[in-house]
DOLOLUM-421970 format. One line per field, with one value per residue: residue number from 1; x, y, z of N, C-alpha, C in turn; residue in three letters. Coordinates in steps of 0.05 Angstrom, whole numbers, plus 5000, padded with zeros to 4 digits. Layout:
! residues N
seq = NUM;...;
neast = X;...;
nnorth = Y;...;
nup = Z;...;
caeast = X;...;
canorth = Y;...;
caup = Z;...;
ceast = X;...;
cnorth = Y;...;
cup = Z;...;
type = ALA;...;
END
This chain:
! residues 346
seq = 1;2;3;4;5;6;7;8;9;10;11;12;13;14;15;16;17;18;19;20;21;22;23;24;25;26;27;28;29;30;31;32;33;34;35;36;37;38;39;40;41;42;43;44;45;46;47;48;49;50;51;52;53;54;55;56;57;58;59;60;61;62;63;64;65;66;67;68;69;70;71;72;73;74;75;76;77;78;79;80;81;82;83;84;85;86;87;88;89;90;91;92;93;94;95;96;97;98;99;100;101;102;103;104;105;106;107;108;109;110;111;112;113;114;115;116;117;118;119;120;121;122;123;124;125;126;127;128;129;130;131;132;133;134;135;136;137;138;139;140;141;142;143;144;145;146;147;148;149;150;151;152;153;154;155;156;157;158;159;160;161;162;163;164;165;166;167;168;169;170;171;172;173;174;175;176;177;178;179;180;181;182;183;184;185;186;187;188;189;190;191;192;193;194;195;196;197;198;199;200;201;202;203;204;205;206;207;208;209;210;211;212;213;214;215;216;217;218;219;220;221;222;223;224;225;226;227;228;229;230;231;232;233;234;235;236;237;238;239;240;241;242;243;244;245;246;247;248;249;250;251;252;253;254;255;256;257;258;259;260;261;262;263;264;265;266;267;268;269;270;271;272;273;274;275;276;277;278;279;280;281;282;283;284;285;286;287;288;289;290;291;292;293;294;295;296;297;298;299;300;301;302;303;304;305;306;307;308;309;310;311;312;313;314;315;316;317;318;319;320;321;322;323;324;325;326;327;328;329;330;331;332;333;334;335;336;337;338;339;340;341;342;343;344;345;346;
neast = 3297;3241;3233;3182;3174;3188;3151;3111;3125;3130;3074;3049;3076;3057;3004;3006;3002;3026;3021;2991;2935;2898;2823;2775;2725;2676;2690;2649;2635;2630;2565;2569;2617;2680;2717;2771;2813;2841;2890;2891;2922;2916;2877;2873;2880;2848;2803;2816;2801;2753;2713;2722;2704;2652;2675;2725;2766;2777;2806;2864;2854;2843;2885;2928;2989;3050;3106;3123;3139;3174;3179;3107;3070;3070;3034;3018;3002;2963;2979;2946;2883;2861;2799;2791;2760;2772;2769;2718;2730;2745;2796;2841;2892;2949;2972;3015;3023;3046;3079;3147;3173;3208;3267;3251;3240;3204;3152;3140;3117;3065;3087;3130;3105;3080;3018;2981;2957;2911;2890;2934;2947;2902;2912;2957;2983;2969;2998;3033;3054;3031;2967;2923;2931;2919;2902;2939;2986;2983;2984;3044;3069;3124;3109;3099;3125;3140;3171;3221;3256;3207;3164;3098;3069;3090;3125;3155;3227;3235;3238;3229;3211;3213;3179;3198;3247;3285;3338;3378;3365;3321;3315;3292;3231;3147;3101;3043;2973;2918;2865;2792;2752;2754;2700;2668;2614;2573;2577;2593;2643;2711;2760;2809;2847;2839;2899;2919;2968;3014;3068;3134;3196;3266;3312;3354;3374;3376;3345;3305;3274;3279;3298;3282;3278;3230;3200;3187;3130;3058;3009;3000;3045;3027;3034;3033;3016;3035;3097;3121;3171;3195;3211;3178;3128;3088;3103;3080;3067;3085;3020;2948;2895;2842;2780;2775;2812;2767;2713;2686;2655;2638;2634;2636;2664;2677;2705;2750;2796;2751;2717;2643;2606;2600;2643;2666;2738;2744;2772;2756;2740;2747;2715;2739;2799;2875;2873;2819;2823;2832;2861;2922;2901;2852;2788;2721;2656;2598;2549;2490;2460;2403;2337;2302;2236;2160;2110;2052;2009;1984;1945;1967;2007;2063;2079;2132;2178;2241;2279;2309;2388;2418;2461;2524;2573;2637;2709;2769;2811;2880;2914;2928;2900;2916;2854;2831;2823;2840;2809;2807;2754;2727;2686;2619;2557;2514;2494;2544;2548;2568;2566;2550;2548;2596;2621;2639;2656;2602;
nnorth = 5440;5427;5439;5475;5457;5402;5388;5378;5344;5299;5301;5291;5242;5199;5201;5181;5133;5084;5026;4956;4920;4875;4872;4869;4864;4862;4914;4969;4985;5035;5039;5055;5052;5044;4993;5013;5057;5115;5152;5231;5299;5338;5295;5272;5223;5227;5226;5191;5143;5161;5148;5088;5067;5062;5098;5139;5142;5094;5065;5046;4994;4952;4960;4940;4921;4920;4882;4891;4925;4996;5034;5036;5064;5112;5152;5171;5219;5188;5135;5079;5048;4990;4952;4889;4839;4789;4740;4752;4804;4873;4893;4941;4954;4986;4995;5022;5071;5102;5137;5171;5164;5211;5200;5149;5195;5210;5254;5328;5371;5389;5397;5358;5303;5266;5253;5277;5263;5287;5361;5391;5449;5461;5452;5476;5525;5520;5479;5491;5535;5571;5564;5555;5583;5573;5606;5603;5594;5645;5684;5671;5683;5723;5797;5850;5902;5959;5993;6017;6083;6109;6099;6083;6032;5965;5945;5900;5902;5931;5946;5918;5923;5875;5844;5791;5764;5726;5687;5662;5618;5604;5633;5652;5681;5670;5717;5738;5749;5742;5716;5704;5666;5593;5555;5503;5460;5448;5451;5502;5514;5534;5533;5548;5595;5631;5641;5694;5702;5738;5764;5739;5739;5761;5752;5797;5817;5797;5801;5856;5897;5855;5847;5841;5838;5857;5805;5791;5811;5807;5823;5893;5896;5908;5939;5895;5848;5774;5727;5667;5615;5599;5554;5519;5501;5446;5395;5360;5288;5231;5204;5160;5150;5141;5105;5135;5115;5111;5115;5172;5243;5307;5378;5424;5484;5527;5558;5571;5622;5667;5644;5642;5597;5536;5487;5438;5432;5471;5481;5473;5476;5436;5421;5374;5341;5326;5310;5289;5238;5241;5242;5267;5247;5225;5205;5232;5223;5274;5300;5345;5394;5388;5425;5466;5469;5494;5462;5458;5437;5417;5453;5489;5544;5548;5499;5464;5421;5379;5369;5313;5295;5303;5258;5289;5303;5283;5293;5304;5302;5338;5367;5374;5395;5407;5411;5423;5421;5411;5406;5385;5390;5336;5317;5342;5330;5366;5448;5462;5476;5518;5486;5437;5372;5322;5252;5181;5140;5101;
nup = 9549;9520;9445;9409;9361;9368;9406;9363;9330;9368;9376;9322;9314;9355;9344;9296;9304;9326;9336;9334;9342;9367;9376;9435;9428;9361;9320;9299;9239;9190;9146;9101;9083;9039;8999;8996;8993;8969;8987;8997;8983;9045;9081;9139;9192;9218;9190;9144;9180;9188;9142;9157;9198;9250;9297;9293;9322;9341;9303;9307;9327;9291;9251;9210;9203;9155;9161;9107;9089;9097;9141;9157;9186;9170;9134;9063;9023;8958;8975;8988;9027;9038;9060;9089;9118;9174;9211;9228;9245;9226;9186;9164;9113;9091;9020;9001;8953;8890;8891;8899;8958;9004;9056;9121;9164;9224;9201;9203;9191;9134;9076;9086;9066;9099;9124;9174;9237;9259;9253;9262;9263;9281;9336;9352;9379;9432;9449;9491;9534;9589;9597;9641;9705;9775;9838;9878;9853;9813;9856;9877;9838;9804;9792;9747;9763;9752;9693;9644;9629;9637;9621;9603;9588;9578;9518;9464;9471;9520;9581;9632;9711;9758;9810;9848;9834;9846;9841;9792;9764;9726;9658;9622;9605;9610;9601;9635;9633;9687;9666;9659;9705;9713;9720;9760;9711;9749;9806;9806;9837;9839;9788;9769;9736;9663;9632;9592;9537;9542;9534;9519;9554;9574;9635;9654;9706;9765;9832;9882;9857;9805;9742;9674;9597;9553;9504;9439;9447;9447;9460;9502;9551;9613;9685;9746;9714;9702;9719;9689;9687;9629;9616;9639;9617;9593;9569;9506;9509;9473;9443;9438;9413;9449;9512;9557;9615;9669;9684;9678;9678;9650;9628;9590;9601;9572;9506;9469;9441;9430;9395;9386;9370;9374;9339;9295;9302;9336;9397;9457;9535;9583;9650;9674;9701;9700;9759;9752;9740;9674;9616;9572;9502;9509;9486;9491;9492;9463;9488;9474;9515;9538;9533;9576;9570;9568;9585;9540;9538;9592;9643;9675;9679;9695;9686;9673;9630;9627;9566;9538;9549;9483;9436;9408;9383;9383;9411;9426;9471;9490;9522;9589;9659;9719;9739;9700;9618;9557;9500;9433;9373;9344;9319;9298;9304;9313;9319;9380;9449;9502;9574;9548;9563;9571;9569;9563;9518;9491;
caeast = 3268;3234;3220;3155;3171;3192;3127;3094;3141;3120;3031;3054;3094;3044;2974;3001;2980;3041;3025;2975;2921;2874;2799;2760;2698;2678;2698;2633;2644;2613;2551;2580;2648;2685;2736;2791;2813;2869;2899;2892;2927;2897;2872;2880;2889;2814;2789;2806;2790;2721;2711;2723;2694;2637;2682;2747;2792;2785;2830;2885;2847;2841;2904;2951;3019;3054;3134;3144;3138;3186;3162;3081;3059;3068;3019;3025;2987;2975;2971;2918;2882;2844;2782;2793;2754;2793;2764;2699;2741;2752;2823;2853;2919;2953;2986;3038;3020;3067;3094;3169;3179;3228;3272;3228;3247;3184;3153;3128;3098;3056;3116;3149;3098;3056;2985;2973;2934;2888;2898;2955;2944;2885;2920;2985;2986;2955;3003;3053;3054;3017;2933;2908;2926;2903;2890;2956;3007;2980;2994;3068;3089;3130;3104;3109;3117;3141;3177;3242;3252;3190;3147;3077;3063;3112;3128;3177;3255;3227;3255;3204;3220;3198;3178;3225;3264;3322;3354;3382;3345;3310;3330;3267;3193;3133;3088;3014;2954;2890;2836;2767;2762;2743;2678;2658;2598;2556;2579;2611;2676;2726;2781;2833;2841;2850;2923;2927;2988;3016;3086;3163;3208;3289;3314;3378;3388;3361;3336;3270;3263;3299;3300;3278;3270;3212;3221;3157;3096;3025;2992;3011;3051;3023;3038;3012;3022;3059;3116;3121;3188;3187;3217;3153;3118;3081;3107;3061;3085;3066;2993;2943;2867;2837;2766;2790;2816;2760;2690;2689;2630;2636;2621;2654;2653;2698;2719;2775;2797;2736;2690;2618;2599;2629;2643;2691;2757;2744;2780;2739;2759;2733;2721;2760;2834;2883;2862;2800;2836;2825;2884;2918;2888;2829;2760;2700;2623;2588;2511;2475;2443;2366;2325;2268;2206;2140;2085;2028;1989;1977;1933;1987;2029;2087;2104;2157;2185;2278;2285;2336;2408;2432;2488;2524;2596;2668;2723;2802;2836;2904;2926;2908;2921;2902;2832;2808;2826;2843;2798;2791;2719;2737;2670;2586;2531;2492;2510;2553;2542;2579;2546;2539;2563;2614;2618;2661;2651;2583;
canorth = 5443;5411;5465;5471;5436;5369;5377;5376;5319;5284;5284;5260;5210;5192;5208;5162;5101;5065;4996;4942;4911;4858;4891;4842;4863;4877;4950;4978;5001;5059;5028;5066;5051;5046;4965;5020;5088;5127;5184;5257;5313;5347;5289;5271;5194;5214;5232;5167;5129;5159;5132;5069;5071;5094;5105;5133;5137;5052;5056;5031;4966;4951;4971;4912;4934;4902;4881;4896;4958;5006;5055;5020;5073;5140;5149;5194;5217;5166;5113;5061;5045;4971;4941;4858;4820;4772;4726;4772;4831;4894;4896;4964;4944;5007;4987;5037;5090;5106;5173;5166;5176;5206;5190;5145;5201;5229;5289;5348;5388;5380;5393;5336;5295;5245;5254;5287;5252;5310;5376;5404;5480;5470;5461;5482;5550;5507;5457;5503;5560;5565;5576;5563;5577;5568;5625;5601;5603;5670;5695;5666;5691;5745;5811;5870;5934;5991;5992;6025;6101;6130;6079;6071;6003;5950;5929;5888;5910;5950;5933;5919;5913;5849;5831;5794;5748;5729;5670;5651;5582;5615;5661;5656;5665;5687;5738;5720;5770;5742;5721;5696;5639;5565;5535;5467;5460;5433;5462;5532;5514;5554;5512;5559;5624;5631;5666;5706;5708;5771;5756;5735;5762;5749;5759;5806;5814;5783;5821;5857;5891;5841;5874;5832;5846;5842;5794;5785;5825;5801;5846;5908;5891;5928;5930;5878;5821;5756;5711;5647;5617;5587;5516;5500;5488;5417;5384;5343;5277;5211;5195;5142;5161;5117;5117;5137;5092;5105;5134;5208;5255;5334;5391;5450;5504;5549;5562;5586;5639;5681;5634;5641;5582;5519;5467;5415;5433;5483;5476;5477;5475;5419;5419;5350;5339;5300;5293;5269;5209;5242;5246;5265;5227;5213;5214;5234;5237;5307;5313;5372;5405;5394;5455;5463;5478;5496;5444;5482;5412;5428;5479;5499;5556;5543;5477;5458;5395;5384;5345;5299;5307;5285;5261;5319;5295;5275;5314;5281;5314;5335;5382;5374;5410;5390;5416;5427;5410;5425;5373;5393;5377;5328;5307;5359;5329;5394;5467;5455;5502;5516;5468;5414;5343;5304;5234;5157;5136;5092;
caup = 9546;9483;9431;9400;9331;9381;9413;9348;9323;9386;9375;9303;9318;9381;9329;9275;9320;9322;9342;9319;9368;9373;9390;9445;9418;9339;9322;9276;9209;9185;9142;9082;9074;9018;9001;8986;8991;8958;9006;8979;9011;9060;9087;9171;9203;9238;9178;9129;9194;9194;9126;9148;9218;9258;9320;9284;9342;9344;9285;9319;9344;9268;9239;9200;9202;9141;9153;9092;9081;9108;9161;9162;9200;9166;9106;9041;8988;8935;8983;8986;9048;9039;9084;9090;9146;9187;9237;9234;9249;9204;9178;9148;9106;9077;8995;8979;8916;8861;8894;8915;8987;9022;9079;9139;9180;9235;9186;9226;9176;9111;9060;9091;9059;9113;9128;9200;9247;9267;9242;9280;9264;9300;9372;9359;9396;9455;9460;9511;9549;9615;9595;9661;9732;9787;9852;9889;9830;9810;9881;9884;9819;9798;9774;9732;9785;9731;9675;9649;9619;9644;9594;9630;9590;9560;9492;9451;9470;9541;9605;9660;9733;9764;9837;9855;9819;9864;9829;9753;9763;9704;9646;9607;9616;9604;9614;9622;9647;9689;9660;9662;9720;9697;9749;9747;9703;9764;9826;9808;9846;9813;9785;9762;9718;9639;9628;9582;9539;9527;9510;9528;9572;9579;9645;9657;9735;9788;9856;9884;9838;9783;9714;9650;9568;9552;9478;9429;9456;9434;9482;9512;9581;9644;9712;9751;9690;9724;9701;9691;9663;9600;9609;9649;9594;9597;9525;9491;9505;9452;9453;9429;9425;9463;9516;9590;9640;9686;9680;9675;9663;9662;9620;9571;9604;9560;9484;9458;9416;9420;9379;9399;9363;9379;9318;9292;9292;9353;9429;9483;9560;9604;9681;9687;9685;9705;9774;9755;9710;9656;9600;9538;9482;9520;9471;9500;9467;9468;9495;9476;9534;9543;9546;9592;9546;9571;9574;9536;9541;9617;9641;9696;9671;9705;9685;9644;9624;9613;9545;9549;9534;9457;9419;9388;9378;9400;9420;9432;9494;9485;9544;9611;9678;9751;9750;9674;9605;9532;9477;9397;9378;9316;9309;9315;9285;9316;9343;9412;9469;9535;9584;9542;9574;9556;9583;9565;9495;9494;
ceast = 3260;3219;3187;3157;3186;3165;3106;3107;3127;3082;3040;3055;3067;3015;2984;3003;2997;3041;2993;2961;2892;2845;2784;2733;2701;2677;2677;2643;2618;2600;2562;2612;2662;2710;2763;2787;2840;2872;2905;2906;2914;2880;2881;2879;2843;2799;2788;2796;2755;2704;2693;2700;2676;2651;2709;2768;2794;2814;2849;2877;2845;2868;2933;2966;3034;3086;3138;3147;3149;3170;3129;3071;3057;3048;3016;3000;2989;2974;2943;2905;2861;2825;2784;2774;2774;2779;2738;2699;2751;2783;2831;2890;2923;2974;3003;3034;3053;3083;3119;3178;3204;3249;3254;3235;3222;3181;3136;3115;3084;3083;3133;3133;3068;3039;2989;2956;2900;2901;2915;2953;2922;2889;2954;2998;2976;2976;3033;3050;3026;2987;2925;2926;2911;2917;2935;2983;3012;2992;3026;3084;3105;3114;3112;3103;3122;3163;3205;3233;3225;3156;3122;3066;3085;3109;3149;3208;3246;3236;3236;3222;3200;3202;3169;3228;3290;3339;3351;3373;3329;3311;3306;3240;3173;3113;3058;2999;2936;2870;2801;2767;2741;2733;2680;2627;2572;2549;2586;2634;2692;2748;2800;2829;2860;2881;2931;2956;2997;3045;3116;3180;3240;3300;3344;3391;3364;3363;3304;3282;3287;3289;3309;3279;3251;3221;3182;3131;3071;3011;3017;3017;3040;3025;3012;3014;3044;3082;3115;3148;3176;3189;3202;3133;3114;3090;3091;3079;3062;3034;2980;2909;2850;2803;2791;2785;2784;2734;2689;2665;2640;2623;2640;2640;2661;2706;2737;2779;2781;2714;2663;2598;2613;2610;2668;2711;2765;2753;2770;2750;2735;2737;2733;2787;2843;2882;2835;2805;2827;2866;2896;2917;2868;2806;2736;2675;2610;2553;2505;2455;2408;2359;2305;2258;2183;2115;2062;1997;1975;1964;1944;2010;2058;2104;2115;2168;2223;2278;2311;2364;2408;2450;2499;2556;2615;2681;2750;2813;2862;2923;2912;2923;2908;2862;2807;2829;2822;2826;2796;2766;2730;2707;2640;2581;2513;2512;2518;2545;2563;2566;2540;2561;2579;2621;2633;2645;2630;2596;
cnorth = 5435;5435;5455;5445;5410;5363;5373;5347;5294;5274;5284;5240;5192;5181;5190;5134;5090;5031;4992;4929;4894;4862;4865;4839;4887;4902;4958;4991;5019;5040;5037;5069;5036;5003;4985;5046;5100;5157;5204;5282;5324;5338;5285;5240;5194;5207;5205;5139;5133;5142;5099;5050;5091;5109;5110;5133;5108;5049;5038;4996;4950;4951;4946;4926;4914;4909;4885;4915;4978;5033;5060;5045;5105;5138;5172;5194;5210;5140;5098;5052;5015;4964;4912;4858;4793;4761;4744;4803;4847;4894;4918;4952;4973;4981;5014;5050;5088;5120;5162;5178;5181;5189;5182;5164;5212;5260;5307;5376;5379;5381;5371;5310;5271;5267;5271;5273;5269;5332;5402;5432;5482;5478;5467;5501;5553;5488;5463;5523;5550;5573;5569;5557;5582;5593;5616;5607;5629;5684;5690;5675;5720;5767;5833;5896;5957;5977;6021;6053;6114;6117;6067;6039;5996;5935;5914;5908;5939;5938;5944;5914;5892;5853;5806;5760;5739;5700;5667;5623;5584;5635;5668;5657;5680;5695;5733;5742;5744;5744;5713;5671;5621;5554;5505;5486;5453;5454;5488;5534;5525;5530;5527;5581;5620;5647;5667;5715;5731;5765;5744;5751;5743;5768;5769;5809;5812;5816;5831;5894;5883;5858;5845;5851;5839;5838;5789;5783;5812;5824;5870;5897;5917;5915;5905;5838;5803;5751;5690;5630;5591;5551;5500;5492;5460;5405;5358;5316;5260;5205;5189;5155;5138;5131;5121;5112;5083;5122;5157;5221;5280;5352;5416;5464;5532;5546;5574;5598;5651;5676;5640;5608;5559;5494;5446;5436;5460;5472;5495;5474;5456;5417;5395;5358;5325;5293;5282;5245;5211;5252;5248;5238;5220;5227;5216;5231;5255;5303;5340;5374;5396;5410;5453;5478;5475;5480;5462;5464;5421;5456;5499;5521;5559;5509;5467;5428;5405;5355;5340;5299;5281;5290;5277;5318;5285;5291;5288;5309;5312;5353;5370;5384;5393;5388;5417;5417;5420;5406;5396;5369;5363;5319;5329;5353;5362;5422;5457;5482;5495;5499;5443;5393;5331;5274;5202;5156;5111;5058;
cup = 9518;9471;9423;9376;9356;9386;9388;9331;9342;9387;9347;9300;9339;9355;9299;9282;9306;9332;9333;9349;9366;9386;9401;9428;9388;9338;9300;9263;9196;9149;9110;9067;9049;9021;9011;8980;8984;8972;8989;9000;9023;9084;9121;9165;9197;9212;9155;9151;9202;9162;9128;9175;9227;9283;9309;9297;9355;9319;9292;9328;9308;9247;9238;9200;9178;9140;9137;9077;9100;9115;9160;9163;9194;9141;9094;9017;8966;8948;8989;9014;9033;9060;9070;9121;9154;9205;9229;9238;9222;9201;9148;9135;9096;9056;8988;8957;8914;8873;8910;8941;8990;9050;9099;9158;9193;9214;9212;9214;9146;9085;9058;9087;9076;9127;9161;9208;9250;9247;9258;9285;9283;9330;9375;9380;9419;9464;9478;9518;9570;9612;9619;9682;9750;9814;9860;9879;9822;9829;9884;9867;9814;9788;9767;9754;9766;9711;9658;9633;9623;9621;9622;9624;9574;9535;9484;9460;9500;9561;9623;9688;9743;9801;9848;9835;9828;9863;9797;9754;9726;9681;9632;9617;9599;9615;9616;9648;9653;9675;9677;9685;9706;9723;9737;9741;9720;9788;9824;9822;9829;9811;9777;9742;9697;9654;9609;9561;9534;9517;9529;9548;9581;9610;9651;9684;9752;9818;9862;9879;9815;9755;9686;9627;9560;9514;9467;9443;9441;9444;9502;9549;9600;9665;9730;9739;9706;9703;9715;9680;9651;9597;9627;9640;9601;9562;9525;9483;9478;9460;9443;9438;9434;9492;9542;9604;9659;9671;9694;9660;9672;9635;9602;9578;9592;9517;9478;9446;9407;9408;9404;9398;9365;9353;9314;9289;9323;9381;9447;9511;9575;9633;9688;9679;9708;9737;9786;9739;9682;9636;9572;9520;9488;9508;9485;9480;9481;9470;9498;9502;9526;9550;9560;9577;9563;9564;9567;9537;9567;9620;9663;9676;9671;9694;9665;9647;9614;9582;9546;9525;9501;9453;9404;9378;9389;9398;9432;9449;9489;9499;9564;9629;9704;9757;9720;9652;9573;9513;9452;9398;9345;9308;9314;9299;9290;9330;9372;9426;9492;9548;9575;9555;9557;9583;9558;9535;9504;9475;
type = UNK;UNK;UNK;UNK;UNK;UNK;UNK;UNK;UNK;UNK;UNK;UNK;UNK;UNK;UNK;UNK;UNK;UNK;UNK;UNK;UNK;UNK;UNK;UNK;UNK;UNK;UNK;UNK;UNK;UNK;UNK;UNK;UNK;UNK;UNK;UNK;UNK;UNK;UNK;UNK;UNK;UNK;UNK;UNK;UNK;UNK;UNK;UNK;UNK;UNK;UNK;UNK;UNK;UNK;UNK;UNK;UNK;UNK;UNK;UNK;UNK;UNK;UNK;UNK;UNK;UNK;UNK;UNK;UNK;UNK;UNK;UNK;UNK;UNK;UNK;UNK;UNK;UNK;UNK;UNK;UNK;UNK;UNK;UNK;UNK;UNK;UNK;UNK;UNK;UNK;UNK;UNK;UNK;UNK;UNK;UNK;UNK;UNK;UNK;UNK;UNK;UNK;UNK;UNK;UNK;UNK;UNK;UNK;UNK;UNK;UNK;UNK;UNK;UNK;UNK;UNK;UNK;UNK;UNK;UNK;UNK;UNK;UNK;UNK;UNK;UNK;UNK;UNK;UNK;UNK;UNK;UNK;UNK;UNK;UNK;UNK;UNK;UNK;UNK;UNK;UNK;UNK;UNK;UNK;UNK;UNK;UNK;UNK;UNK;UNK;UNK;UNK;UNK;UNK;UNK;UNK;UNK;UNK;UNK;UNK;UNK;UNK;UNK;UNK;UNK;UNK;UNK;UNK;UNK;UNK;UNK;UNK;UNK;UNK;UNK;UNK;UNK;UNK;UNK;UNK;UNK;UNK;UNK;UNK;UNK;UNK;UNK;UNK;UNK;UNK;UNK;UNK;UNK;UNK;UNK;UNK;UNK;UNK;UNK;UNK;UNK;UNK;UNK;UNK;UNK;UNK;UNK;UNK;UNK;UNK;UNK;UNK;UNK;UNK;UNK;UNK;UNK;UNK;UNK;UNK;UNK;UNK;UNK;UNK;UNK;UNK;UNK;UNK;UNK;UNK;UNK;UNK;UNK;UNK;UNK;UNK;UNK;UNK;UNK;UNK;UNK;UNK;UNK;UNK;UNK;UNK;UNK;UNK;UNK;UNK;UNK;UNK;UNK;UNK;UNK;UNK;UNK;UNK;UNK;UNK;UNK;UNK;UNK;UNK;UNK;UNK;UNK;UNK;UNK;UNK;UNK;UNK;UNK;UNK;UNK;UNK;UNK;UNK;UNK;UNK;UNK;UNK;UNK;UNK;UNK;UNK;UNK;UNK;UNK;UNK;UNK;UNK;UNK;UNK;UNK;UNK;UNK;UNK;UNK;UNK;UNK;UNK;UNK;UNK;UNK;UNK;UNK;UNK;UNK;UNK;UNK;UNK;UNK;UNK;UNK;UNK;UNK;UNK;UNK;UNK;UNK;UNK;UNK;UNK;UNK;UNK;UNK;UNK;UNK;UNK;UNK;UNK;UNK;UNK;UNK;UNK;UNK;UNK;UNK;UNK;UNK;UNK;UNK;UNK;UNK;UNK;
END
């Protein structure tokens, strides 16, 4: 099973837009952009690509790769980013700063010196474990019936009984409570239910009732709570931001982590996924809702007028499940809300 630090090795390696590409049509440059930029830490890929670009996940359609510079594609603080035109087309060269690099080896954290594409902390604690199922999974899974020594809820180093568990197919899992269910933004079809993590769980003997440990609690275990094991985890394979294959329109119907307020840097939950052809790396643009407002022009009390949706940002997908969908919001010109549309890059 690929640990976490691979899967974060892996949207590195994937998010520092390894290959070079010929754009059919001119890629606009943000009206303000600079010949030349010197990388500072802190910095992201999106973020000196917004610089340079108004659309910064084109980067890649732009992006000179220069033989002669060993490992092109990672970039450090201290390095130079240039804007050349070519044929008509924008051309990003990176020049090499002063600062002595280490080994070209994939880095996977800031210490290890290259730039991050995005800002990884943001979806790290997103990019495994099971956040949504769906009605049928819930129903087939294992769960927590009692719990050992006379202990009415479970914690760290507690031994739960499970129903049923009746093969070692799996030694690991985890534990995940019911949550909130995820509609479509349109229809209210339900598409599948948050889960909750609560925490780990190593399994010691199989049977009905099989008999786990439970291993790093977040939340207090109670009866009821499923399992899932662990090496079902979806890992975050390589991936290139790019628009979707196919035209796709839906809606955020969910935030994450409690926020009320949704902004850059925030993950939202979308009613598409991957079998609406939607996929990781796939950029969307964000329309603010239109409110219905009261015509006070009219002498009809009732009637109202819907102002029409606006531009309100982008957002780069980077989970996805059968029915809905994980995106960071990398880009809000305005407050986001639940409800607001998301639809193909324009």
């Amino acid at each position: 099973m690929p640990s976490a630090r691979h899967q974060l090795i892996s949207l590195l390696l994937g998010l520092t837009l390894t290959w070079g590409a010929t754009a059919a049509d001119t890629v606009a440059v943000n009206p303000a952009h600079p010949d030349r930029y010197t990388v500072v830490r802190g910095d992201t890929l999106w973020d000196i690509a917004g610089r340079f670009l108004r659309e910064p996940w084109r980067w890649p359609e732009v992006w000179h790769v220069n033989p002669q510079i060993r490992n092109p594609h990672l970039i450090y603080p201290g390095d130079i980013i240039t804007m050349t035109w070519v044929n008509g087309q924008p051309r990003l060269s990176l020049q090499p700063g002063s600062t002595v690099k280490l080994t070209p080896e994939v880095r996977s954290t800031p210490l290890d010196g290259a730039i991050p594409a995005i800002p990884v902390d943001a979806v790290r604690q997103f990019l495994s474990r099971p956040f949504v199922v769906d009605q049928q999974s819930l129903d087939q899974a294992p769960y927590v019936v009692h719990f050992a020594d006379g202990h009415i809820l479970g914690s760290t180093n507690i031994k739960a009984y499970i129903r049923a568990i009746e093969t070692k197919e799996h030694l690991q899992y985890h534990v995940v409570r019911p949550g909130k269910p995820y509609r479509d933004g349109e229809s209210g079809e339900l598409l599948g239910y948050e889960a909750l993590f609560v925490g780990n769980a190593e399994l010691q003997r199989i049977g009905d009732p099989a008999t786990v440990l439970l291993t790093g609690m977040q939340l207090e275990t109670v009866i009821g709570d499923r399992l899932f094991p662990a090496d079902e985890d979806v890992p975050l394979e390589t991936f290139y931001p790019k628009a979707p294959d196919q035209q796709i329109e839906g809606r955020i119907i969910s935030v994450l982590n409690g926020v009320s307020q949704i902004g850059q840097f925030n993950v939202v939950v979308l009613d598409r996924g991957d079998s609406d052809g939607l996929a990781v790396g796939d950029v969307m643009n964000i329309l603010h809702k239109g409110r219905e407002v009261r015509d006070v022009v009219t002498p009809r009390s009732d009637d109202t007028v819907t102002l029409p949706d606006e531009p309100a940002g982008t957002l780069l997908v980077f989970r996805t499940f059968p029915r809905v969908s994980f995106a960071l919001i990398m880009q809000a010109t305005r407050p986001l809300n639940v409800g607001d549309r998301v639809i193909n890059p324009l």
